[in-house]
N, C-alpha and C positions, 0 to 999 in steps of 0.2 A: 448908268445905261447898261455894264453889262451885268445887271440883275437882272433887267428886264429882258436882256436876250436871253439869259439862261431860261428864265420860266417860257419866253417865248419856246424855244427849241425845246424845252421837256414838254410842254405840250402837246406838240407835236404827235413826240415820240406815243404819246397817251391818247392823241387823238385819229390819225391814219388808220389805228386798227378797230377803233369803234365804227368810224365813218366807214369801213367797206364791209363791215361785217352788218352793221344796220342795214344798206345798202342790201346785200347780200336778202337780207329778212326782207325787205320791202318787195323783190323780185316774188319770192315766193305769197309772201299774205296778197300782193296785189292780184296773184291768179287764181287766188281764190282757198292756198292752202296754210293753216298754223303752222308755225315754225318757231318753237320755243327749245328746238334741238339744233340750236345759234351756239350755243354750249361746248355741246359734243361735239360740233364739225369745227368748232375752235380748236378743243381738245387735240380731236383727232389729225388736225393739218398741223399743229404744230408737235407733235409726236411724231410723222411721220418726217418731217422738213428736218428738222434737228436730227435725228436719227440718220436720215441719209448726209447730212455734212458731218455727225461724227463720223460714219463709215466712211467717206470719201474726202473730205477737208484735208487738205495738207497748208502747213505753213505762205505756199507758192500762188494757189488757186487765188481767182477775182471776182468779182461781183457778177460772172459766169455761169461760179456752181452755185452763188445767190439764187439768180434765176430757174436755175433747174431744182432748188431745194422748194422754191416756190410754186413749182409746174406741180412736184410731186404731193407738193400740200393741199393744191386745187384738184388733183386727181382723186386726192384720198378724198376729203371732204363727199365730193360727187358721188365716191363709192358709197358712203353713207344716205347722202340725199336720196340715194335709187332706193333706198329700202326704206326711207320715211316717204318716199314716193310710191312705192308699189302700195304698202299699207295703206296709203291714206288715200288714192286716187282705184288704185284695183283694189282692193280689197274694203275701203270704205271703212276704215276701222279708225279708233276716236284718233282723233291729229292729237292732241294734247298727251294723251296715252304715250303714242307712239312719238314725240319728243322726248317724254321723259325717259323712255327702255333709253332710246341712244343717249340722252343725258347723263344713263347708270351707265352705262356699258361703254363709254368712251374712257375716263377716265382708270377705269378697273381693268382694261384692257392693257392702256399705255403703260402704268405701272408693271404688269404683270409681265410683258413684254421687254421692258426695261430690266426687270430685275433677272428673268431671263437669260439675257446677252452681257448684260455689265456687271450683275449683281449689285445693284445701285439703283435707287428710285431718281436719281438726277441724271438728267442726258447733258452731260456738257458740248460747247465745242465751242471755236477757236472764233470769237466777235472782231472780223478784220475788215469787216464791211461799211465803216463807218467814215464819212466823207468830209476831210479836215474843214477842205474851201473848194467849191466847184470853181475850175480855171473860171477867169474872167467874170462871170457873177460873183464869186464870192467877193468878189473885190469893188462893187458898187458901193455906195454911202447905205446906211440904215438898212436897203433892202437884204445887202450881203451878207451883212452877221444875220440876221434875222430870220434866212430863209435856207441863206447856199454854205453857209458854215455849222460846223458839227451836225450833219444833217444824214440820213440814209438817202439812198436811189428808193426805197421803199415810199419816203413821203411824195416823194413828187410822181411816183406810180397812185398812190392814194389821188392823188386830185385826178389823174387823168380817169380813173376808174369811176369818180365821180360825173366828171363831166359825158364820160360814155354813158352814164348809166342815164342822166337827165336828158340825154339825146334820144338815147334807145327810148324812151320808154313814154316820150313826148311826141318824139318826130318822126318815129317808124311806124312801119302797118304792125310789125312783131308786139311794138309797145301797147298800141290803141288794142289790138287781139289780148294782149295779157288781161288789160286792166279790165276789157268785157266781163272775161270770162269769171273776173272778180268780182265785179258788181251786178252781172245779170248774166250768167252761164247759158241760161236757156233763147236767152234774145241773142248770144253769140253764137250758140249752137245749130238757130234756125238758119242763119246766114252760112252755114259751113262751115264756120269755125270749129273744130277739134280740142273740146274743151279740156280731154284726160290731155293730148300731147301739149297743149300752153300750159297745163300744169304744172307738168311732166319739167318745159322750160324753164319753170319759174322757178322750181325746186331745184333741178339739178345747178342753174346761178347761182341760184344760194347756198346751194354745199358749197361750191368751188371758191365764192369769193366769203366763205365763215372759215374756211380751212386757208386759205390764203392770209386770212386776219388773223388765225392760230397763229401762223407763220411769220408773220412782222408782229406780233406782240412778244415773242419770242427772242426776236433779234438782240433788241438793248438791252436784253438780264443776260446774254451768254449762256445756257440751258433751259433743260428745260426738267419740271418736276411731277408732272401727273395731271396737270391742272392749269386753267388758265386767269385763277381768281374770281371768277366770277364777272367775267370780261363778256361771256356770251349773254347773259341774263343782262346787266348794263348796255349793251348794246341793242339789246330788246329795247329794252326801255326807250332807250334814244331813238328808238322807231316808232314809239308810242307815241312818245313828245314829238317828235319828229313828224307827226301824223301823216306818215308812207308818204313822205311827198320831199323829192331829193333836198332842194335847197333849204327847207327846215332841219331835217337830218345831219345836214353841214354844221348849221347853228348850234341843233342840241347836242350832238358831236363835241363842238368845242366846246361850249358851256361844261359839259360832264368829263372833258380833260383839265379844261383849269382849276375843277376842284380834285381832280386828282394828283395833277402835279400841284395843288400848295399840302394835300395829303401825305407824300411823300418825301416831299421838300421843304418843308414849313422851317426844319431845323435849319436851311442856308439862308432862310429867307429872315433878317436881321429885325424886324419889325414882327415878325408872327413870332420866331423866337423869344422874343423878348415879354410876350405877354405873359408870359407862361402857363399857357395852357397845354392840358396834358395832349399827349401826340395821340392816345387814341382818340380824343374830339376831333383830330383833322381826320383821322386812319378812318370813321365812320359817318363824316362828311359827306361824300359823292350819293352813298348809300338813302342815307336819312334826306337828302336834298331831292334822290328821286325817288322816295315816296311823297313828300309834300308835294311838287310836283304835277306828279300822276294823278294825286287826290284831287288839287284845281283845277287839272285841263282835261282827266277824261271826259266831262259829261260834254266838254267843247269839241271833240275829236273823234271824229267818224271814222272809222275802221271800214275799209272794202263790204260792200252789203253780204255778199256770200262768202265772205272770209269763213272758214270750219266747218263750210256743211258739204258735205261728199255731193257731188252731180250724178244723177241717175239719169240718163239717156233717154229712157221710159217714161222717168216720172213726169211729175211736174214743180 
């Protein structure tokens, strides 16, 4: 049994920052704009988050300057969104394009930054956030271990971000306005809707919560190196599968953590060790699983009808 909590709880860890940073994409493609710069605003939230708890972390601090390390990850993120937002809603220039610049320039950035101030491409600091047994739940039968032990306040922020997100975007006028302006700009437009400023919404959510998901995939390594693995492109994907619609995204969410925690962990795991198969067939797992994947459920999964085509006010 506590195998199975272990893999439960690395899960976790592996899946809260795909689920809010998918999330995070679904906001934006729902309004109509690409967003394959889920990457960069990883990148760049968790370069900035790190960075302010090396600067400020003392041995003393609590899950306090957690919160504000993550204020500062969601701000950063936004900073970026504004400028894949201007490009692609004023300026009208290719989204895909304009992804990839922030995809180059996040990374080369935080490096350069880094070496900078430390002389070091690693941002360490001080992993003291991590939550033995939450009082009184951790101490239920099954659910305890399973949920409220060895756990962040991160994961159990991950569901609520989830469950806002399935509210907003269901049971608001803000949601029903998003998802128009994603599937029929010009039928949202006739009505008054303001299709650059829902975009404008849709984008700057997704910086803030792809930079928040930098930011807790961050947490359980202890620093940070230039890069997020390739966490923002998997997170896509899990928006693909996920086909922009919250409660799939949960699913494919977990699905693409459980093959990354047996990726990582296959060695604790006494039954996969023992096959012996070499570690990089698990290390290329999650990968190789979403392309097969992808190849069977694209031609079944509808992407927003205006998803990548810029709105001209004029046109038609």
């Amino acid at each position: 049994m506590s195998m199975f909590y272990f893999i439960a709880q690395s899960t976790m860890f592996f899946m809260i920052p795909l689920l809010i940073v998918a999330l995070g994409g679904m906001f934006s493609e729902r309004s109509g704009v690409v967003n394959i710069a889920l990457e960069g605003k990883m990148v760049m939230g968790a370069f900035a988050g790190v960075m302010f708890l090396n600067i400020f972390q003392t041995p003393y601090t609590s899950h306090g300057i957690l919160l504000v390390a993550l204020l500062v990850a969601m701000v950063t993120g936004m900073m970026l969104a504004i400028l894949h937002a201007f490009a692609s809603i004023n300026l009208k220039a290719n989204q895909v394009i304009s992804g990839i610049a922030i995809n180059m320039f996040a990374p080369a950035f935080a490096i350069y930054v880094a070496m900078f101030y430390l002389d070091a491409q690693h941002i360490p600091f001080l992993n003291q956030f991590r939550i033995d047994s939450v009082p009184i739940l951790g101490s239920i039968p099954f659910l305890g271990p399973l949920l409220f032990q060895n756990t962040y306040i991160t994961t159990f922020l991950g569901y609520l971000i989830f469950g806002a997100s399935a509210f907003v975007l269901y049971k608001t006028k803000f949601g029903l306005r998003l998802r128009s302006c994603g599937e029929h700009p010009q039928a949202a437009d006739s009505v008054g809707i303001s299709v650059a400023k829902m975009r404008y919404a849709g984008v700057l959510i997704s910086g803030a919560l792809a930079g928040m998901g930098g930011m807790i995939w961050a947490i359980p390594i202890g620093r940070f190196g230039g890069d997020v693995q390739g966490y923002g492109f998997l997170a896509l994907a899990v928006l693909i599968f996920g086909a922009w619609r919250p409660k799939r995204i949960l699913f494919a969410a977990l699905f693409f953590a459980i093959l990354q925690t047996i990726a990582v962990s296959f060695s604790a795991i006494p039954f996969l060790f023992n096959l012996g198969i070499p570690g990089a067939f698990y290390s290329m797992m999650p990968y190789v699983a979403t392309l097969i994947l992808l190849i069977f459920t694209s031609k079944n999964t509808q992407a927003p009808r205006a998803v990548g085509q810029p709105y001209d006010k004029g046109g038609r």
